[in-house]
MMTF fields as JSON, N, C-alpha, C and O atoms, coordinates in Angstrom:
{
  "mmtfVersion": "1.0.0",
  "mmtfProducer": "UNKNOWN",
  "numBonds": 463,
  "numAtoms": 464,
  "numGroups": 116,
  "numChains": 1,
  "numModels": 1,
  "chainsPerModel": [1],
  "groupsPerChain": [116],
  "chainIdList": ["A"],
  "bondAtomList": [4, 2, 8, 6, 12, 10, 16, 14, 20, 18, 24, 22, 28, 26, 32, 30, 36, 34, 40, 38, 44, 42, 48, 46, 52, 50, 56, 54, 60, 58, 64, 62, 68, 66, 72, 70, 76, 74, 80, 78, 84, 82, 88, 86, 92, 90, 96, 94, 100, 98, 104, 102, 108, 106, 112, 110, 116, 114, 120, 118, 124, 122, 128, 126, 132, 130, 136, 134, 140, 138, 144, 142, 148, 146, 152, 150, 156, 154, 160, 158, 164, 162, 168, 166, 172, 170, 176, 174, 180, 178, 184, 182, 188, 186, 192, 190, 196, 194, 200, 198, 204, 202, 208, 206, 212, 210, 216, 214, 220, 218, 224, 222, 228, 226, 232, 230, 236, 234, 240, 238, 244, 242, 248, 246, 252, 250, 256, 254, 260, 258, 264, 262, 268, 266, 272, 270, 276, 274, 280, 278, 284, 282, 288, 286, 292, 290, 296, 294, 300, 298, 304, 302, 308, 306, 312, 310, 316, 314, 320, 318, 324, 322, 328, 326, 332, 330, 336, 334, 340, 338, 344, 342, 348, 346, 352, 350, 356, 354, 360, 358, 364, 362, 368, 366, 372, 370, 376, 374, 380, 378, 384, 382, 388, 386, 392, 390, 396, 394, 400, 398, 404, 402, 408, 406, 412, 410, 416, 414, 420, 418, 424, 422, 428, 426, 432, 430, 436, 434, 440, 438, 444, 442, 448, 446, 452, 450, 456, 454, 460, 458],
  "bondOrderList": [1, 1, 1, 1, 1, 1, 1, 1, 1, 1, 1, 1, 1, 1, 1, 1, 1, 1, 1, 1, 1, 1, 1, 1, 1, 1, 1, 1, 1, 1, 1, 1, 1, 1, 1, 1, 1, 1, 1, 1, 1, 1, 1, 1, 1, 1, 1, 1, 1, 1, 1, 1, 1, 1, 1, 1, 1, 1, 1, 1, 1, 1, 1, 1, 1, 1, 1, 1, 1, 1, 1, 1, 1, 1, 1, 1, 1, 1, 1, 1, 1, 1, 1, 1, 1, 1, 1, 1, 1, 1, 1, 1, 1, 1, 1, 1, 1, 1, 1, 1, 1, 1, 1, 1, 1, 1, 1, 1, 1, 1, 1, 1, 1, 1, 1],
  "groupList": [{"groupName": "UNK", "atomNameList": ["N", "CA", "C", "O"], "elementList": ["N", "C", "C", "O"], "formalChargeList": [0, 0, 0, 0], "bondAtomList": [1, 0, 2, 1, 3, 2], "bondOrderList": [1, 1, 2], "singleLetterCode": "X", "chemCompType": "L-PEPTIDE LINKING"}],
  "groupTypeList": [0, 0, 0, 0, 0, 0, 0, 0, 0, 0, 0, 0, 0, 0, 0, 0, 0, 0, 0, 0, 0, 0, 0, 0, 0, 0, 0, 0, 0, 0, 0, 0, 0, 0, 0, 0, 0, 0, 0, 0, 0, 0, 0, 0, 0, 0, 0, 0, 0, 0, 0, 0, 0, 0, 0, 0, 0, 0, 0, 0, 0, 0, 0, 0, 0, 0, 0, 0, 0, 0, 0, 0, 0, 0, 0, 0, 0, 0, 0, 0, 0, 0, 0, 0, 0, 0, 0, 0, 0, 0, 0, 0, 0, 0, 0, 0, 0, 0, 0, 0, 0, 0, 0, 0, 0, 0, 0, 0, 0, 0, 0, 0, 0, 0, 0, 0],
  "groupIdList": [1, 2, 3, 4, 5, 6, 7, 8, 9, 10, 11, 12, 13, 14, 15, 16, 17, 18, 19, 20, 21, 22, 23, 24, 25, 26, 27, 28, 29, 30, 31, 32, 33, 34, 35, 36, 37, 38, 39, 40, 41, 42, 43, 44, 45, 46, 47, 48, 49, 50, 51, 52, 53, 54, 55, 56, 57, 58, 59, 60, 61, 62, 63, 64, 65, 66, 67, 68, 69, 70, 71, 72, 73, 74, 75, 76, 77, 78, 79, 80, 81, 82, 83, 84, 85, 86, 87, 88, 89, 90, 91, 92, 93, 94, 95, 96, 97, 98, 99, 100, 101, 102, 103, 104, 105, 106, 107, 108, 109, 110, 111, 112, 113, 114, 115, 116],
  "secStructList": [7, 7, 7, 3, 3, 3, 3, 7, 7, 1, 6, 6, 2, 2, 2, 2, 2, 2, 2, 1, 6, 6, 6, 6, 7, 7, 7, 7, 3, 3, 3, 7, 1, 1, 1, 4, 4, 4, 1, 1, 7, 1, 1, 7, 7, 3, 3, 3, 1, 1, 2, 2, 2, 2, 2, 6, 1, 7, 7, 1, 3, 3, 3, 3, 7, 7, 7, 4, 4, 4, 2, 2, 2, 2, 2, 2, 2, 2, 2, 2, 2, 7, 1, 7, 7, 3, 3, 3, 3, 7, 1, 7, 1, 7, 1, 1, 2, 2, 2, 2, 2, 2, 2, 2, 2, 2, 2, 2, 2, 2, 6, 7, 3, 3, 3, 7],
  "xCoordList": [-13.53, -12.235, -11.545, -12.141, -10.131, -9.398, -9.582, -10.328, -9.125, -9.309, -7.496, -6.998, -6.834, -5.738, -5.493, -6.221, -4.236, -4.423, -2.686, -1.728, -2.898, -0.938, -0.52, -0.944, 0.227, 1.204, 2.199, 3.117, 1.737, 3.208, 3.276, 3.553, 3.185, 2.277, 4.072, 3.987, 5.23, 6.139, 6.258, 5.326, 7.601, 8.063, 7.778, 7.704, 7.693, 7.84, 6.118, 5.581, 5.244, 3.61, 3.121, 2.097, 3.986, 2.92, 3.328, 3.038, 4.09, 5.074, 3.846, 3.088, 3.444, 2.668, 1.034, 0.056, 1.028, -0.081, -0.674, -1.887, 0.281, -0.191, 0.519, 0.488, 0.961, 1.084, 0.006, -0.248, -0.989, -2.041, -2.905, -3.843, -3.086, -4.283, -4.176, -5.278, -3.12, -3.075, -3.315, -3.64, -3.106, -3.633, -5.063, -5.431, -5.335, -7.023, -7.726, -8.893, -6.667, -6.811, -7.607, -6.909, -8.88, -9.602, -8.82, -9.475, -7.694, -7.063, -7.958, -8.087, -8.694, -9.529, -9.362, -10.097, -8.0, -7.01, -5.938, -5.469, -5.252, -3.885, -3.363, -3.877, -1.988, -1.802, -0.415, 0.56, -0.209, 0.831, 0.671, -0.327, 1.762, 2.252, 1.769, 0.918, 2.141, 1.86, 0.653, 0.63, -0.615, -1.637, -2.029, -2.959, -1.159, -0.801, -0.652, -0.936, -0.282, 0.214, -0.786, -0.433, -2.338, -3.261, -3.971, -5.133, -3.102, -3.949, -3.069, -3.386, -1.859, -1.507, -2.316, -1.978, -3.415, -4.611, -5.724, -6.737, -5.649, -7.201, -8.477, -9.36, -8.811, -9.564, -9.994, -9.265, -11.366, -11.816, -11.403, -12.231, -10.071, -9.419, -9.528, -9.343, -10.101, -9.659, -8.393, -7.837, -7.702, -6.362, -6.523, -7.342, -5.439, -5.109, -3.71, -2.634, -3.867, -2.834, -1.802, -0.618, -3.201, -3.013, -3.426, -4.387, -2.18, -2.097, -3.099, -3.673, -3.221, -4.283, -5.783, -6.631, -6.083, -7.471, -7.715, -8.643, -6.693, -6.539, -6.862, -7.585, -6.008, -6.181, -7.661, -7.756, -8.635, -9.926, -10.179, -10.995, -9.887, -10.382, -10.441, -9.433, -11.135, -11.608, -10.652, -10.838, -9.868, -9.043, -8.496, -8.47, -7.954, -7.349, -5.945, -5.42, -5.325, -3.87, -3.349, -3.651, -2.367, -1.534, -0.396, 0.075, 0.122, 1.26, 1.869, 1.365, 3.249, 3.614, 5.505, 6.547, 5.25, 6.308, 6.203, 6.242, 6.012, 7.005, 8.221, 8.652, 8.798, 10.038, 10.357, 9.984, 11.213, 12.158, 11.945, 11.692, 12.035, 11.751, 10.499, 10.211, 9.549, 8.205, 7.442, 6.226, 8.327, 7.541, 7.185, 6.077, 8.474, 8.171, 6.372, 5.506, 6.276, 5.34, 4.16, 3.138, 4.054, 2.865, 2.482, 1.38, 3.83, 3.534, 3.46, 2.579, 4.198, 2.953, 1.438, 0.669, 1.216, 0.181, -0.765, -1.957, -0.242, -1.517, -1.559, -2.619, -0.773, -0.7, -1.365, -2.179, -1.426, -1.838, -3.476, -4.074, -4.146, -4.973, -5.505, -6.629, -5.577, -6.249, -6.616, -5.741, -7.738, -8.661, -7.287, -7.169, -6.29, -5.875, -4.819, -4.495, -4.389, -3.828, -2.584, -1.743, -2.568, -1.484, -0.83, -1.566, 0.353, 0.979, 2.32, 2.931, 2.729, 3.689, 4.576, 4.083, 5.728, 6.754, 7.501, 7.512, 8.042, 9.214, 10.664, 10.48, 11.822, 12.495, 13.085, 12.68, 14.238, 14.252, 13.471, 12.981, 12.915, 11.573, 11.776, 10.994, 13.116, 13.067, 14.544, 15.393, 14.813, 16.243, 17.001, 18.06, 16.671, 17.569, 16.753, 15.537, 17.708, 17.382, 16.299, 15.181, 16.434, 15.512, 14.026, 13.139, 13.755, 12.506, 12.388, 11.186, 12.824, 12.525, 11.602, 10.565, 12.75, 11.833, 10.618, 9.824, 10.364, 9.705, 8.292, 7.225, 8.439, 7.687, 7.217, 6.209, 7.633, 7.944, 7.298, 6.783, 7.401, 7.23, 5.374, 4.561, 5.103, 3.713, 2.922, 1.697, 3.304, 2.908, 2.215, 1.026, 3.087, 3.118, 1.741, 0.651, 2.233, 0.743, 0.007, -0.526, -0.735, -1.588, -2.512, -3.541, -1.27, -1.658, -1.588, -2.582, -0.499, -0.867, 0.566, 1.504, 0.065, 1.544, 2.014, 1.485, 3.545, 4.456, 5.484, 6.634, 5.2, 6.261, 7.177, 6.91, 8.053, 9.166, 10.592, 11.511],
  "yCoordList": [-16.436, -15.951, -15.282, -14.614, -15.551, -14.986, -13.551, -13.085, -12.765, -11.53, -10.946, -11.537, -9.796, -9.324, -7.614, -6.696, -7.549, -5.752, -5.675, -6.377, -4.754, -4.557, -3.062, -2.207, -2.864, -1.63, -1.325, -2.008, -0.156, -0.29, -0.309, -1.463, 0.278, 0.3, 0.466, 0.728, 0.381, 0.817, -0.55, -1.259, -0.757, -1.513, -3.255, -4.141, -3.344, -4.982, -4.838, -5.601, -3.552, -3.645, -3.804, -4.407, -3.183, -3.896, -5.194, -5.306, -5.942, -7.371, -8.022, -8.644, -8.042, -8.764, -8.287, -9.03, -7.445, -7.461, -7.753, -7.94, -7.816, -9.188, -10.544, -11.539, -10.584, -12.12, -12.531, -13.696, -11.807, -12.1, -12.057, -12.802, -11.405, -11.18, -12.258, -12.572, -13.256, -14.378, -15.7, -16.677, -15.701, -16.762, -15.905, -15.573, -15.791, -15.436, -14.652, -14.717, -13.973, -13.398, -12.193, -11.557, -11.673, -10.35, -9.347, -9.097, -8.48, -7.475, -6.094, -5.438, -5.698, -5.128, -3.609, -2.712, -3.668, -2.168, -2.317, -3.45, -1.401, -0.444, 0.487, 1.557, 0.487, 1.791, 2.442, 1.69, 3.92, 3.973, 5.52, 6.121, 6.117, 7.522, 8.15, 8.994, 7.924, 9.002, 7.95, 6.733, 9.265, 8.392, 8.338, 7.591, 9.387, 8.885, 7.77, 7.762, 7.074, 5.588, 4.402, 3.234, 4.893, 4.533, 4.74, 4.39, 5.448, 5.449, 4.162, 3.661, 3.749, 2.422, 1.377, 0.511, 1.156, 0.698, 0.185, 0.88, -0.765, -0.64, -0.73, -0.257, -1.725, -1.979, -0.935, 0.055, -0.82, 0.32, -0.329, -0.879, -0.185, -0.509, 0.293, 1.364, -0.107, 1.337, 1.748, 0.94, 2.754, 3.385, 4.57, 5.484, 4.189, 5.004, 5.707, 5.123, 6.631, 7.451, 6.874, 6.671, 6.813, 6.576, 5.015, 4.36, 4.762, 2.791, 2.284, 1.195, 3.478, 2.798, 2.802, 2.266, 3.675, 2.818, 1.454, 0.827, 0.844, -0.403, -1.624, -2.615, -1.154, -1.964, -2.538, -3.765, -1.906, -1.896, -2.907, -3.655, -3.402, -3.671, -5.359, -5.733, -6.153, -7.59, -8.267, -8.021, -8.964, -9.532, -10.703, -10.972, -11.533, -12.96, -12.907, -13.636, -11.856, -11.714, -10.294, -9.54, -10.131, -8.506, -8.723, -9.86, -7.807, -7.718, -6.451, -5.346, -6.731, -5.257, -5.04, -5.566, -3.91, -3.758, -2.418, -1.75, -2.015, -0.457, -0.076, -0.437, 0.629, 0.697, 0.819, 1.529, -0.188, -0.718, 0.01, -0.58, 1.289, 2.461, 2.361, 2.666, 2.037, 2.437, 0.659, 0.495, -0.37, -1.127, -1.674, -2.178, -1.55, -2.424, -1.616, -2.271, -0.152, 0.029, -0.508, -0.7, -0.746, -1.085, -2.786, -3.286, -3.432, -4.883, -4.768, -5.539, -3.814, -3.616, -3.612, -4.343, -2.653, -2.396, -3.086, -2.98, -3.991, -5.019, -6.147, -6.771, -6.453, -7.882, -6.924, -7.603, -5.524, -5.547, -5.028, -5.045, -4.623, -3.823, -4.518, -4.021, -5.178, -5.671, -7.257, -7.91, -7.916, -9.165, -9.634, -10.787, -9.41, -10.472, -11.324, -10.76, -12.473, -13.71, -14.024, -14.729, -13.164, -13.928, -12.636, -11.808, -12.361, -11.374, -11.745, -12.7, -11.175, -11.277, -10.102, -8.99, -10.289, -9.083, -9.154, -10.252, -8.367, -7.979, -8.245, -8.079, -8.602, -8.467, -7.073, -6.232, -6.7, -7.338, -7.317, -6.188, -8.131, -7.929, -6.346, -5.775, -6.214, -5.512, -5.25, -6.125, -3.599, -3.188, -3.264, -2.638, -4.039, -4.65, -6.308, -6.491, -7.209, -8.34, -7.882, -8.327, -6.819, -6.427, -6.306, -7.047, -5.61, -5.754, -6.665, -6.54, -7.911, -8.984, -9.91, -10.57, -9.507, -10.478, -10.226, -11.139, -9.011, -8.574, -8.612, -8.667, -8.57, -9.282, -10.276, -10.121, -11.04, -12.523, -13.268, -14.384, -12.506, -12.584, -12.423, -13.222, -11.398, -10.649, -11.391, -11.275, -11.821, -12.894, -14.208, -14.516, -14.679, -16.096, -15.725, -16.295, -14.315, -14.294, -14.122, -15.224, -13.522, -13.413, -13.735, -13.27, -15.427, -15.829, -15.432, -15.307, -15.347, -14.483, -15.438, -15.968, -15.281, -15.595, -14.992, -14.7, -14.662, -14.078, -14.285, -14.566, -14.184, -14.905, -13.56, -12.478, -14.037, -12.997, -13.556, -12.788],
  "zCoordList": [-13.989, -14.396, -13.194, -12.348, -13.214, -12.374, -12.255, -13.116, -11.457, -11.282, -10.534, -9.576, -11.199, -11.232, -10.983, -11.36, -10.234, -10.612, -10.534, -10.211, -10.894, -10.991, -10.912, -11.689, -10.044, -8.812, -10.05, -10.504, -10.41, -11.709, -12.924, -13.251, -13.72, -15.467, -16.221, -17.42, -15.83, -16.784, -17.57, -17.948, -17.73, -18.762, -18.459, -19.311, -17.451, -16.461, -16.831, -17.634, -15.988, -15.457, -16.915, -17.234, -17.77, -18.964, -20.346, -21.537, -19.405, -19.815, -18.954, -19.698, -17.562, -16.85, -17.242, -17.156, -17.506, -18.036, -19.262, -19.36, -20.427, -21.622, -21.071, -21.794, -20.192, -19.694, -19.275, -19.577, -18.474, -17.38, -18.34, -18.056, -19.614, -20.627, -21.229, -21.679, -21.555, -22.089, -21.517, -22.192, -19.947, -19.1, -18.902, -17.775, -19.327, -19.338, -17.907, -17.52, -17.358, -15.751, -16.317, -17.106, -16.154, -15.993, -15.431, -14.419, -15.404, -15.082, -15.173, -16.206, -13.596, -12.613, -12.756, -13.168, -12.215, -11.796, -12.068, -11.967, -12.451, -12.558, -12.232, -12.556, -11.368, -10.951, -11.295, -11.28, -11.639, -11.813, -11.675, -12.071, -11.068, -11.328, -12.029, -11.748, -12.989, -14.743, -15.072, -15.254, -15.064, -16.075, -17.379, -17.685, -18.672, -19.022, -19.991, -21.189, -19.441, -19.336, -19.35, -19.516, -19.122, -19.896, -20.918, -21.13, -21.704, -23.321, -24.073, -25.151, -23.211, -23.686, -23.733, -24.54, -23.034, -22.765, -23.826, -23.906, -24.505, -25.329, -25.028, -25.743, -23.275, -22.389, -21.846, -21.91, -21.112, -20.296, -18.806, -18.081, -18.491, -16.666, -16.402, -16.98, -14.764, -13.887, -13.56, -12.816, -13.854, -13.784, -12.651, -12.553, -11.861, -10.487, -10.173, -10.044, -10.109, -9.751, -8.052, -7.782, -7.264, -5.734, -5.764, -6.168, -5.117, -5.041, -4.024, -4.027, -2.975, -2.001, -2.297, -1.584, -3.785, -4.173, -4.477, -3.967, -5.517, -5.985, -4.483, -4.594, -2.956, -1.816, -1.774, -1.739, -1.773, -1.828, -2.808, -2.269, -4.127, -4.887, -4.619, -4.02, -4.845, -4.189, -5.814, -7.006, -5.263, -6.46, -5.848, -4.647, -7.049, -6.677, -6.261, -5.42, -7.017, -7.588, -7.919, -8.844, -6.764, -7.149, -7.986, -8.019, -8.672, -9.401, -8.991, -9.193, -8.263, -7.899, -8.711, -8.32, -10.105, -10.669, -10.869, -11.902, -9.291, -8.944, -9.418, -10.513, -8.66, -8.661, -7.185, -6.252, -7.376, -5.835, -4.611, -3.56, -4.696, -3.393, -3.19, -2.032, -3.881, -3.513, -3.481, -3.381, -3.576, -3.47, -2.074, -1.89, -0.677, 0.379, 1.017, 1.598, 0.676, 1.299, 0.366, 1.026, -0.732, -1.209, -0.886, -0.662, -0.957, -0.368, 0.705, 1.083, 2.167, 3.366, 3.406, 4.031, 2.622, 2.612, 1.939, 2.226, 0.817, 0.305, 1.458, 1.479, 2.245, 3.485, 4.429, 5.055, 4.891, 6.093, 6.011, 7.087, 4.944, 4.181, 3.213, 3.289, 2.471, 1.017, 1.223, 1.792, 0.851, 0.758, 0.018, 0.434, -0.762, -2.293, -1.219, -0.174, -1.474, -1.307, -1.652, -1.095, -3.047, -3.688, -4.104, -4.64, -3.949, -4.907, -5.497, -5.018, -6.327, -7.219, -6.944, -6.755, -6.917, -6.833, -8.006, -8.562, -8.444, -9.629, -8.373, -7.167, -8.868, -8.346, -8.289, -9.092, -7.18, -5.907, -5.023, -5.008, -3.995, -3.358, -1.992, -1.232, -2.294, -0.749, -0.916, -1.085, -0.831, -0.499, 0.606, 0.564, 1.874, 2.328, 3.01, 3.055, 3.418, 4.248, 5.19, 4.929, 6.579, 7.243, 6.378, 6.8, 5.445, 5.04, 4.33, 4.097, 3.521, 3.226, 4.312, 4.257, 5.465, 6.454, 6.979, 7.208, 7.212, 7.783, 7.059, 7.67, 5.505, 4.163, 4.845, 5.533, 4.799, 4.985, 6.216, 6.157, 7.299, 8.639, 8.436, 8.899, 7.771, 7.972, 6.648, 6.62, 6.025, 4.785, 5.716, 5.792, 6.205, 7.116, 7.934, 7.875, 8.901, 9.891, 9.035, 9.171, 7.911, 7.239, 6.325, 5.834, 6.193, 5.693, 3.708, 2.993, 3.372, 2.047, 1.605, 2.199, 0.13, -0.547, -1.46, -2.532, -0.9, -1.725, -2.769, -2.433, -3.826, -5.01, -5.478, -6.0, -5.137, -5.423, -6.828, -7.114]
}
């Protein structure tokens, strides 16, 4: 089974997360601000306050539905820092063109893919 974690527990992080429970993806970790926000939870997930535990975590597939200010550094930081491959962004990927590319740019060297 696939393996998933998702940056973001509000209204979108937990739309993708019965999406991902229905394509049959094992969803690993969760992270969000307010914790909260895991007694929404019926599963025993690991729930994280701090996004850079989740980096660590060996997964197939990120889901990042932050909020906009806080997402270019967490998609830095899963491409320059984290084993996962594939991530998923919520739109918009990046508040301006400059960090789109720069996404984009560091995706390519890294080899990673970004679905925005």
């Amino acid at each position: 089974m696939k393996k998933a974690v998702i940056f973001g527990f509000g209204g979108m992080g937990q739309r993708y997360y019965e999406s991902l429970k229905k394509s049959k993806f094992d969803i690993i970790g969760i992270c969000d601000k307010n914790l909260k926000k895991k007694k929404i939870l019926k599963e025993n997930i690991f729930f994280y306050k701090n996004y850079q535990k989740l980096l660590k975590v060996k997964s197939d597939l990120a889901c990042i539905t932050s909020n906009t200010s806080s997402r270019y550094k967490i998609i830095l930081d899963l491409i320059k820092y984290s084993s996962i491959k594939r991530i998923i962004t919520e739109k918009p990927l990046a508040i301006s063109l400059e960090q789109a590319k720069k996404i984009e740019s560091l995706c390519k060297k890294k080899k990673k893919e970004n679905i925005s």
